[in-house]
C-alpha positions in Angstrom: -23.0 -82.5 4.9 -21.1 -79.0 4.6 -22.9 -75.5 4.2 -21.5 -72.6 2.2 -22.4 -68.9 2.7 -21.0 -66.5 0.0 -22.2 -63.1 -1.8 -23.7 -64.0 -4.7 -22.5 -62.3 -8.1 -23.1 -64.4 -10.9 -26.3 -66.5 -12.3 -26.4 -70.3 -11.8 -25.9 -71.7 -15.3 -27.7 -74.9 -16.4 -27.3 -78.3 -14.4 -24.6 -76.9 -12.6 -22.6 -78.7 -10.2 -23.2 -77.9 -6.7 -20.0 -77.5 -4.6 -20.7 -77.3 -0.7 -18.1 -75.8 0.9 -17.2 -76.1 4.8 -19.0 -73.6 7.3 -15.5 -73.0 9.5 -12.8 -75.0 10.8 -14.1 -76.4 13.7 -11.2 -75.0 16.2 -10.9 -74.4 20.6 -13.2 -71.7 20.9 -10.8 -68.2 22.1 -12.2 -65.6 24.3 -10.4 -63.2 23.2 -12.7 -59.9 22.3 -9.6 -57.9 22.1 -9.1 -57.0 18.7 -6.7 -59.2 16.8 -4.4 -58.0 13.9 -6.4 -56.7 11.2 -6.0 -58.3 7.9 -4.6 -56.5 4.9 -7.6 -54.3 3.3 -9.6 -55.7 0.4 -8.2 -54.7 -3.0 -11.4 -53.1 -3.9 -10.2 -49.6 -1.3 -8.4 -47.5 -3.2 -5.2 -46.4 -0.3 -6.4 -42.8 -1.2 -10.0 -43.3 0.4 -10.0 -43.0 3.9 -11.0 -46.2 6.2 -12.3 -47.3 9.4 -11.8 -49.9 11.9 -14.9 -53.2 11.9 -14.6 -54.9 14.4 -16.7 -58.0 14.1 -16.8 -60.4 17.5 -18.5 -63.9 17.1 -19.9 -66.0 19.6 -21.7 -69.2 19.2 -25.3 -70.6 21.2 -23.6 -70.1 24.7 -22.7 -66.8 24.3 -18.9 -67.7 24.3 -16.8 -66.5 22.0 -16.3 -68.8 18.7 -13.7 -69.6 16.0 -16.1 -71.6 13.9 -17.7 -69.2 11.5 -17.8 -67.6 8.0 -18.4 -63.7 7.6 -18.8 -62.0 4.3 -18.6 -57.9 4.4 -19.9 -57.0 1.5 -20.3 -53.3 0.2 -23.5 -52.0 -0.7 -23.5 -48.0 -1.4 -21.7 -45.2 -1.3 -17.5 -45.5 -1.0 -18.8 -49.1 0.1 -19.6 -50.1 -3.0 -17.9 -53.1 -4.9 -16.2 -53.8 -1.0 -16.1 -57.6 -0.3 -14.1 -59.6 2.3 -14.6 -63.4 3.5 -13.3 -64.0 6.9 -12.9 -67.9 7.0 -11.3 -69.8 9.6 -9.6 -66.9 11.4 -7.6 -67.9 14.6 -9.7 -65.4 16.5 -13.4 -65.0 17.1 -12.8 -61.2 16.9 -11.3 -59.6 13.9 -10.6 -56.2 13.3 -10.3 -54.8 9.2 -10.9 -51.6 7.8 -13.4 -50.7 5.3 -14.2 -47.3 3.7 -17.2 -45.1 4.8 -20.7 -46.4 3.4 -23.6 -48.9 3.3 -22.4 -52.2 4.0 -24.7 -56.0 4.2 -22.9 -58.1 7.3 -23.8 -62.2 7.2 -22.0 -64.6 8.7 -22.8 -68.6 9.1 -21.4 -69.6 12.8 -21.4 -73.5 12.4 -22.8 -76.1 15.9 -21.4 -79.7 15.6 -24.0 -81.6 18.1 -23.8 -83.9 16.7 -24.4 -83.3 13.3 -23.4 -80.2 11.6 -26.0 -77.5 12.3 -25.6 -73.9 11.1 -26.8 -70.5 12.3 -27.2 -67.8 9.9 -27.0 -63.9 10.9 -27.8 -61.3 8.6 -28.0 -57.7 9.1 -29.2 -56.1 6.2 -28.0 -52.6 7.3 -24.9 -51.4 8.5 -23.6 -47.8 8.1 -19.7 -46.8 8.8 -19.3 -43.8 8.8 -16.4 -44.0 12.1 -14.7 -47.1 13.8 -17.7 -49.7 14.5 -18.0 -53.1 15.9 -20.4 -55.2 15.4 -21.5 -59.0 17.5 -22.8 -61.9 15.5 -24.8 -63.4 18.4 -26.8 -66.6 17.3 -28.6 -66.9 20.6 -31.7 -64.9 19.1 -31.9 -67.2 15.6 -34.8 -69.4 14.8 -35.2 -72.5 13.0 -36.2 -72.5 9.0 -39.5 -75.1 9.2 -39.6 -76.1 5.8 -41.3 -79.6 4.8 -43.4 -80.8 3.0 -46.8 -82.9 3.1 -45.1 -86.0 3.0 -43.7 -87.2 6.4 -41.7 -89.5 4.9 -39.8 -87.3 2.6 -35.9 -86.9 2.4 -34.4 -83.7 3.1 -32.0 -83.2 -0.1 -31.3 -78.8 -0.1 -32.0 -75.9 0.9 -31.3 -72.2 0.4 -31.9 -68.8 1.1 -31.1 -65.5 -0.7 -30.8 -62.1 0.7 -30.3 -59.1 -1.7 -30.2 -55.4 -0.3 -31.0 -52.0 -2.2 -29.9 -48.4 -1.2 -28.0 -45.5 -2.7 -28.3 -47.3 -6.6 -26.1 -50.1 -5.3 -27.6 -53.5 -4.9 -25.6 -56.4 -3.0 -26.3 -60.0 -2.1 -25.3 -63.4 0.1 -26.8 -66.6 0.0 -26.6 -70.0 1.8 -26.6 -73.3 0.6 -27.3 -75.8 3.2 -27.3 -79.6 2.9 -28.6 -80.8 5.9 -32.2 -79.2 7.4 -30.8 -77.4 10.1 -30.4 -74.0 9.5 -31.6 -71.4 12.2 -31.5 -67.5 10.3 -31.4 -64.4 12.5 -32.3 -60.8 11.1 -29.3 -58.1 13.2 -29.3 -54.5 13.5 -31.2 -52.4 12.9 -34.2 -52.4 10.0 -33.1 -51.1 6.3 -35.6 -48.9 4.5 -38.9 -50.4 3.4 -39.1 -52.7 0.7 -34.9 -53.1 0.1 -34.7 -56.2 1.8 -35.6 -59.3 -0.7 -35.1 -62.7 0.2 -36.1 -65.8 -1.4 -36.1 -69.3 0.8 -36.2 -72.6 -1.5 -36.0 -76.2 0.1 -36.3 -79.0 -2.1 -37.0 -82.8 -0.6 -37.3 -86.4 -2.3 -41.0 -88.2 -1.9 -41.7 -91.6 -2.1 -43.1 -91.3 -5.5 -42.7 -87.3 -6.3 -40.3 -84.8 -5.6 -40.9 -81.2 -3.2 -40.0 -77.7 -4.6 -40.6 -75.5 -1.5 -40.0 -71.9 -2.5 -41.0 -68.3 -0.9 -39.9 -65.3 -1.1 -40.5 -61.9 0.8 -39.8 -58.0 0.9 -39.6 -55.9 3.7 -36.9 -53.8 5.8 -35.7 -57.1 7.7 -34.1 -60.6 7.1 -35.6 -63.2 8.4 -35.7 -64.5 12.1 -36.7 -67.9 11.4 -39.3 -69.3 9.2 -42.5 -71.9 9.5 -43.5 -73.1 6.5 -45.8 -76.4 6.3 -47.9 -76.3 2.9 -50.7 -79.3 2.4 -50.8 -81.2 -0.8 -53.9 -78.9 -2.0 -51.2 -76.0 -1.8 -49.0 -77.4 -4.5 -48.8 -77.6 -8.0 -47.7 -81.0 -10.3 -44.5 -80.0 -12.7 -43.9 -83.1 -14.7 -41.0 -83.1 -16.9 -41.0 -85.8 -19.7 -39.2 -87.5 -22.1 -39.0 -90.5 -24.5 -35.8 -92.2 -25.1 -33.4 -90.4 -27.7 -32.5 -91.3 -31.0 -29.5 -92.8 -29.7 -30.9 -94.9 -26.5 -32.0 -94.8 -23.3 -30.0 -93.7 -20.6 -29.7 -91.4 -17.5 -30.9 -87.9 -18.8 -30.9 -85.1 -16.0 -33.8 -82.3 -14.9 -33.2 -79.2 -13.5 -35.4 -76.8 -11.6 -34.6 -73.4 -10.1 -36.9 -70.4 -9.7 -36.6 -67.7 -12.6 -36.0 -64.9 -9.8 -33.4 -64.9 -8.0 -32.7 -67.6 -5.8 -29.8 -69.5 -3.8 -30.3 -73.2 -4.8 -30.9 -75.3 -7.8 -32.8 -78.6 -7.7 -30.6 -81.3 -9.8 -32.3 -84.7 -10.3 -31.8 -87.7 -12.5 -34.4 -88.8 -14.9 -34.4 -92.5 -16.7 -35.8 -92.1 -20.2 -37.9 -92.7 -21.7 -39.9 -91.7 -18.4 -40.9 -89.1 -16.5 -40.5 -87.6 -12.9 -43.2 -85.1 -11.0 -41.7 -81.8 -8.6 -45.0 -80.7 -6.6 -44.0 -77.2 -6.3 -45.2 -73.7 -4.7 -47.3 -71.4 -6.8 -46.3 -68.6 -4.6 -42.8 -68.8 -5.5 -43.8 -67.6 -8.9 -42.0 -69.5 -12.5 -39.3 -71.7 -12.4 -36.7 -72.5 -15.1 -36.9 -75.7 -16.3 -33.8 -77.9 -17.7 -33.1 -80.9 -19.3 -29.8 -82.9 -20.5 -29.8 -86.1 -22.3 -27.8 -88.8 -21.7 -24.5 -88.7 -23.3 -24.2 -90.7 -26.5 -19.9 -91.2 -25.6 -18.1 -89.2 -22.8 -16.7 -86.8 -25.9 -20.0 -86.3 -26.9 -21.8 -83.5 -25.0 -25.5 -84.1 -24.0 -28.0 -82.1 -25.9 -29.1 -79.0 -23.3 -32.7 -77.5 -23.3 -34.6 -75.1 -21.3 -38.2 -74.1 -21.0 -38.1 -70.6 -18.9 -40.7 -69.5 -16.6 -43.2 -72.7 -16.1 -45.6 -71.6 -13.6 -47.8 -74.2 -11.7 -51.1 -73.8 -10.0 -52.0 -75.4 -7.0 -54.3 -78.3 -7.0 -53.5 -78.8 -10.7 -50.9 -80.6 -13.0 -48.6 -78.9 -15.8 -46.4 -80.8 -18.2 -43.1 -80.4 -19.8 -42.0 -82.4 -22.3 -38.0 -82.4 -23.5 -36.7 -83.9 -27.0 -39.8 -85.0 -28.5 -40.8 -84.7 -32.1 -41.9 -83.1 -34.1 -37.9 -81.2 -34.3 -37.7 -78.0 -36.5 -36.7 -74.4 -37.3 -38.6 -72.1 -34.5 -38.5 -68.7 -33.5 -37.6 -67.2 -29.8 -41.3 -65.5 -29.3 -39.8 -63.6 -26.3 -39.9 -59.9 -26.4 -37.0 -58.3 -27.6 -35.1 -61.7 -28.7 -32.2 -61.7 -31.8 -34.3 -62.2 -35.0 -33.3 -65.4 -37.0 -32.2 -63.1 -40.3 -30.7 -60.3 -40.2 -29.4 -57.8 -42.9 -26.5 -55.8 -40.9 -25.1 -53.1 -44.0 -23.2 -55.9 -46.3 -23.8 -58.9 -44.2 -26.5 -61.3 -43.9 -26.6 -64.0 -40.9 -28.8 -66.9 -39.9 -29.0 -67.5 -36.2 -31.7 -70.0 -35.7 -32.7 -73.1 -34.0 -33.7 -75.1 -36.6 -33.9 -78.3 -34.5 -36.0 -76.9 -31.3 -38.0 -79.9 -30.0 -41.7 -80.7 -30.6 -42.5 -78.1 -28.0 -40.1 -75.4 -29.2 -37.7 -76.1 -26.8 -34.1 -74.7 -28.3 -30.8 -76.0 -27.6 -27.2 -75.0 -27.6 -26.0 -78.3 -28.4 -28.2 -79.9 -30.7 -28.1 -83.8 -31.7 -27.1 -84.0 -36.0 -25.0 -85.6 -38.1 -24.3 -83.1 -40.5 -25.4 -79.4 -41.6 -25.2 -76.7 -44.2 -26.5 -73.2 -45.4 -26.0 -71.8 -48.5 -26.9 -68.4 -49.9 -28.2 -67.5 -53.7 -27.7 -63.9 -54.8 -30.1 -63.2 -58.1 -29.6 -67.0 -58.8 -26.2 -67.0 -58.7 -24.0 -68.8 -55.9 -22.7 -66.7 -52.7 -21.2 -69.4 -50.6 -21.9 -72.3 -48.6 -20.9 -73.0 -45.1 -21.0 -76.6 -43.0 -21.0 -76.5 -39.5 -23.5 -75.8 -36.6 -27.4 -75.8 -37.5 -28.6 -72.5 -39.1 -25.8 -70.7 -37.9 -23.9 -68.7 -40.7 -23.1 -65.4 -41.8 -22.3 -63.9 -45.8 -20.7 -60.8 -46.7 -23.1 -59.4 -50.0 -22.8 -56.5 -52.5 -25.0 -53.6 -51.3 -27.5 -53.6 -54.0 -31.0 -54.8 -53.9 -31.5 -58.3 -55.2 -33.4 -61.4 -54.9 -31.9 -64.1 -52.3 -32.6 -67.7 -51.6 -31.0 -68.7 -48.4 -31.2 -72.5 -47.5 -30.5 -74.5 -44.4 -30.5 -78.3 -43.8 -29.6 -80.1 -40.9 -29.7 -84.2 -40.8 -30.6 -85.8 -37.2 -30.1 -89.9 -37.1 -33.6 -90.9 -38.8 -34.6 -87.5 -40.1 -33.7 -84.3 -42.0 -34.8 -80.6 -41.7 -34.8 -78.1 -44.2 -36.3 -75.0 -44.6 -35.6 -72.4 -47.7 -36.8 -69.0 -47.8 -36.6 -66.0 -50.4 -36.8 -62.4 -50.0 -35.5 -59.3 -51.7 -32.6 -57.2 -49.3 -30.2 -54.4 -49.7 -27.9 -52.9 -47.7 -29.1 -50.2 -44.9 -27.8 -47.7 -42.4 -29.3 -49.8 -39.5 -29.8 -53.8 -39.0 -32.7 -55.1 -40.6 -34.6 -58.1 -40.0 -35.1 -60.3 -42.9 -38.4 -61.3 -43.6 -38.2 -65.2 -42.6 -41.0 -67.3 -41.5 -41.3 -71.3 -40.1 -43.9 -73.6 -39.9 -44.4 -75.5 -36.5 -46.0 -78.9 -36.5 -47.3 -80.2 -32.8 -49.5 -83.3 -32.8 -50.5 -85.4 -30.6 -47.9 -88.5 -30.1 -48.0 -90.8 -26.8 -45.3 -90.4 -24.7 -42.9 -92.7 -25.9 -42.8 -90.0 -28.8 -44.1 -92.3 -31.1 -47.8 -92.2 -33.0 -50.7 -95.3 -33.2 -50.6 -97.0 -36.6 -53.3 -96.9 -39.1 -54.7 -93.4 -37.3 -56.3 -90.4 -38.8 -55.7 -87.1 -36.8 -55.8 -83.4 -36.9 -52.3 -81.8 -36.5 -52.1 -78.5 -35.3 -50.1 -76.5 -38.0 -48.5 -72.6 -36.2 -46.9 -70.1 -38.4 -43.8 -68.1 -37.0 -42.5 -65.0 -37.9 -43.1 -62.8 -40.7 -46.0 -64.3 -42.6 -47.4 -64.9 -38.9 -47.4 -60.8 -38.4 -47.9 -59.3 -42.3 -50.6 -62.2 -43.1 -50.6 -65.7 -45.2 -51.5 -65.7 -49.1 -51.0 -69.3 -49.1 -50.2 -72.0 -47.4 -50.2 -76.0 -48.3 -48.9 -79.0 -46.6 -48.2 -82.2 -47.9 -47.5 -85.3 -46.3 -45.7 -88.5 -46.9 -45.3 -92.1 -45.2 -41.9 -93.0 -47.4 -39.4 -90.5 -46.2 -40.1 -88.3 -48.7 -39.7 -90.3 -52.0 -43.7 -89.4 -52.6 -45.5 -86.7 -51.5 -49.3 -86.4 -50.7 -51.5 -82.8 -49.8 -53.1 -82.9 -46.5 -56.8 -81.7 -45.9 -56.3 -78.3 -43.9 -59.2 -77.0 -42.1 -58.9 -74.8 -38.9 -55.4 -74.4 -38.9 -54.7 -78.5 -38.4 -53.9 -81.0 -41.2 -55.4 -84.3 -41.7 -52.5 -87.2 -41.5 -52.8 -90.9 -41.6 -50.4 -93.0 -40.2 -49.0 -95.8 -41.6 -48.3 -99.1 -40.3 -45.9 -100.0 -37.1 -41.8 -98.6 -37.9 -43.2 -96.2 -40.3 -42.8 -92.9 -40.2 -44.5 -89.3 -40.9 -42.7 -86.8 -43.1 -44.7 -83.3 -43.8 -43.5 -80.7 -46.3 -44.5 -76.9 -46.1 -44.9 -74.5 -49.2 -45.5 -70.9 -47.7 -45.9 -67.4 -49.3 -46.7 -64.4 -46.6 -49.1 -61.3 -48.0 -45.2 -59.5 -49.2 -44.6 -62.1 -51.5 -41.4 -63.8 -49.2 -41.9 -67.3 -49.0 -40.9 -70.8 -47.7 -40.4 -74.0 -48.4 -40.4 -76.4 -45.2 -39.2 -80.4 -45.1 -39.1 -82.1 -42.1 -38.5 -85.6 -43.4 -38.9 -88.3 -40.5 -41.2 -86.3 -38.4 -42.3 -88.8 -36.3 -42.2 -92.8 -36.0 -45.4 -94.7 -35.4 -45.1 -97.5 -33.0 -47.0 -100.7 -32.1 -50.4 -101.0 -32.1 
């Protein structure tokens, strides 16, 4: 397997695709520290700043000289800053470029074949040009990263360590992927003020029976010079991730799970639904990001996406995620400073909400549904009406005050959602949010998704949004076991409504009625809640 060292400028993006690309070309080493013909200079120097000669010399575990490396210059401060050059299977070991006066964050991965690929890592956090300068990658004074898990029997899968560097209001990173657990890291040069140096190591493995998410991260004036790391199985923390087969079948699904900071290396792994899979993971390493795809209906059909953000685990105990379970409906992002669902923007009104987040809330970009609509009412009359993606839509309204009803409805295969709200809104010099609320239902369903026939219990009934913040004047839920053609009023008492299940293959169906203490309200279907399975 291949390792790739590069600087790092973008965020991964869900269940990406990992591409390992190769260390160096592995070439007959030259001894040759004379300084070979300098390659153009990076687009990022202006020809008006003025530049000095790097010269960077590699040499691999015997001291002598090497061709078999990948170097990354990368700008961090001053004239420095937004500088970045690869040097990748160069015909020399020594290479001379020039590079404007600043703060500058050297790596370079000089690659071992012995027989399997092995990799040493040099990083010097702190360079400063400021006149001609060479510099020696010498891999002689790297240790090994000792990552592993409990488990003795457990497969290596990835690893990979990020370095980010702060000075002068510039920031800069590199990072290293590795796919084989050999890497060796070396901090060079000398030490960078305290607390700029941040580095994050993550090394995932495949148990017997769970899989290992090995993360730790540190902050001083140093990289790191090798790393011991051995938790025990009290140390760690269970993540499971779950989910019941879709509406349209079991199949492959696929987890993701990368650390919320920033990080290197994300953990891909294949889940067969309905089912589950466990990551015993390190508190220490703080939350991780949680994904999940569903198997693909058709190859044209995209998978539906979700994502639960900063799941933290405690060691010793277990923490469970579940992904596209019912009960799916309209929620709300509770995150500080998230986009409102409504909002009132001079003559325009838009919808932007999930209205078919999973039974834990989880949203998605790509939502399973066969069909969906929104339409607007002005004073009773008819603004427009607009098909397309889930409570997405925008109208363009006269200024005036007036009295709206703004519907959406969505149909998923065995289920509908609705949800209608009014209000009162009129055109302002800044965007407003309009007054919506939504009603979450979470009970208690086995994990197969499905409910026990012939069962009374209490579901859990949460109020989002703006009757959640300015108060409830009334709230009633109804309930009904024939999709909707009759509906009955559930028993409320502590925030949960009584429901009775019906026989096996039936289904629940619950239907909100909801006026908040301004007088907005809401009317809430979710017919085909949830199925009831065998007994």
């Amino acid at each position: 397997m291949n390792n790739i060292a590069t600087p790092r400028t973008t965020r991964r993006t869900l269940l990406r695709g990992l591409t390992l690309a190769a260390a160096g070309t592995c070439l007959p080493a030259a001894v040759a520290h004379a300084a070979a013909p300098a390659p153009a200079a990076t687009t990022a120097t202006a020809a008006s700043t003025e530049t000095y000669a790097l010269t960077l010399v590699h040499l691999g575990r015997t001291g002598a000289p090497t061709t078999d490396y990948t170097t990354h210059v990368t700008g961090v401060s001053g004239a420095a800053a937004g500088f970045a050059q690869r040097l990748r299977e160069e015909p020399a070991a020594t290479v001379t470029l020039r590079v404007p006066k600043g703060r500058y964050l050297l790596d370079s991965s000089i690659s071992v074949y012995s027989p399997q690929i092995e990799t040493d890592w040099i990083v010097q956090p702190r360079l400063d040009v400021d006149g001609d300068t060479t510099v020696v990658f010498d891999p002689r004074s790297a240790r090994p990263m000792d990552v592993a898990p409990p488990e003795a029997g457990a497969e290596f899968r990835l690893s990979g360590v990020l370095v980010e560097v702060a000075h002068g209001g510039g920031t800069a990173s590199v990072h290293i992927i590795n796919a084989t657990p050999t890497l060796r890291m070396a901090h060079q040069g000398p030490a960078a003020e305290p607390g700029s140096v941040r580095q994050s190591v993550d090394s995932y493995w495949k148990g017997a029976k769970e899989w290992y998410a090995l993360g730790y991260t540190f902050t001083s004036d140093r990289a790191l010079t090798g790393l011991v790391r051995h938790p025990t199985a009290a140390e760690l923390g269970a993540l499971t991730v779950r989910a019941p087969a879709p509406a349209t079948g079991p199949g492959y699904g696929f987890v993701s799970l990368e650390p919320s900071g920033p990080s290197a290396a994300t953990l891909p792994l294949p889940l067969l639904v309905p089912g589950s899979t466990t990551i015993l993971a390190t508190p220490e390493r703080g939350a991780w990001n949680v994904g999940y795809s569903t198997p693909r209906v058709t190859d044209e059909t995209p998978p539906t996406v979700y994502e639960a953000p900063e799941v933290r685990v405690r060691a010793g105990a277990g923490t469970l995620v579940a992904f596209d379970s019912p009960v799916f409906g309209p929620a709300l992002d509770p995150r500080p400073g998230a986009r409102p669902a409504g909002v009132r923007t001079g003559n325009t009104i838009g919808l932007d909400l999930s209205l078919l987040a999973d039974g834990e809330g989880h949203r998605s970009r790509d939502p399973l549904f066969e069909g969906a609509s929104t339409t607007l009412h002005r004073n009773g009359g008819l603004v427009g009406t607009l098909r397309g993606t889930p409570g997405q839509a925008e109208f363009t309204v006269p200024s005036a005050r007036a009295d709206y009803r703004l519907s959406t409805t969505a149909a998923r295969p065995g289920g509908r959602v609705t949800a209608t709200w009014t209000f009162t809104s009129a055109a302002s010099a800044q965007a407003a949010e309009l007054p919506l609320s939504v009603v979450r239902f979470t009970p208690e369903l086995r994990p197969d998704g499905t409910a026990a026939p012939y069962t009374t219990s209490l579901v859990p009934v949460t109020v989002q949004g703006a009757a959640a913040t300015s108060g409830v004047r009334c709230l009633a839920v109804s309930v009904s076991t024939d999709a909707g053609a009759t509906w009955t009023r559930a028993p409320m008492a502590g925030g949960r409504a009584s429901v009775r299940t019906p026989g096996p293959g039936g289904t629940v169906s619950f239907r909100t009625e909801l006026t908040d203490a301004a007088g907005n309200t809401l009317t809430q279907t979710q017919v085909g809640a949830y199925r009831v399975g065998s007994a």
